[in-house]
N, C-alpha and C positions, 0 to 999 in steps of 0.2 A: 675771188673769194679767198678769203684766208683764214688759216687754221687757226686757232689759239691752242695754247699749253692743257686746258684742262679738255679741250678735245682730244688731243693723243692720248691723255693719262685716259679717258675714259675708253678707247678704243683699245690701249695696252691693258686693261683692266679686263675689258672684256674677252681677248684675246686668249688670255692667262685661263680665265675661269675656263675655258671652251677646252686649253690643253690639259688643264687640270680634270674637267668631267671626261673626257678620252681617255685618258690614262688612266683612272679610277676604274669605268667601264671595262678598258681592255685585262686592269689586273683582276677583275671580277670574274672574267671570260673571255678567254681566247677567241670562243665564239661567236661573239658578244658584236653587233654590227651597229652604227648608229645611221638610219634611214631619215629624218627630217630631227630637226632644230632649233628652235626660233626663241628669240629675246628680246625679253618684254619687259616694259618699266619695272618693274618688281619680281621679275622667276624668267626660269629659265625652262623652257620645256624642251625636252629629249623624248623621242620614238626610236628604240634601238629594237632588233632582233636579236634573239638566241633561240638558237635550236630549231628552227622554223618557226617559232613563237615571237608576236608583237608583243611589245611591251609598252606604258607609257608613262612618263617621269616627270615630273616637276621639281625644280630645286629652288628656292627662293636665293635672290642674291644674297642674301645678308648670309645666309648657312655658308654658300659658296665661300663668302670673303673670310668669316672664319675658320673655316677650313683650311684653306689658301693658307692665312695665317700662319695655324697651326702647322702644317707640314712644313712650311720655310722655317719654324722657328726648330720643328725636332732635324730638318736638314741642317741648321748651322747648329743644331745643338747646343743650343740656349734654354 
């Protein structure tokens, strides 16, 4: 079985968004724990804890990617 090109881009895509919603999460709350995760053709569902408190999160990909966007472009400051 062999890989093709837009299978990596899509696994480095998704990889990105995952460290991009962790670090968002963690600058949120130090406390801030992320317990399950799962991605789905269209969003991305997060169940984190703070505080003893469940919480639960849906992000659609599309926000994610401009997001992503925007923070690469204010990091090279563009």
């Amino acid at each position: 079985m062999s890989i093709n090109s837009s299978e990596v881009a899509l696994l480095i895509q998704k990889t990105v968004y995952l460290q991009i919603l962790r670090a968002v999460l963690e600058l949120v709350s130090n406390n801030a724990k992320i317990v399950l995760e799962e991605q789905e053709e269209k969003k991305r569902y997060v169940k984190y804890q703070h505080n003893k408190y469940t919480f639960e999160a849906e992000y659609l990909n599309h926000n994610i990617k401009i997001e992503c966007q925007n923070i690469l472009l204010s990091y090279l400051e563009l």
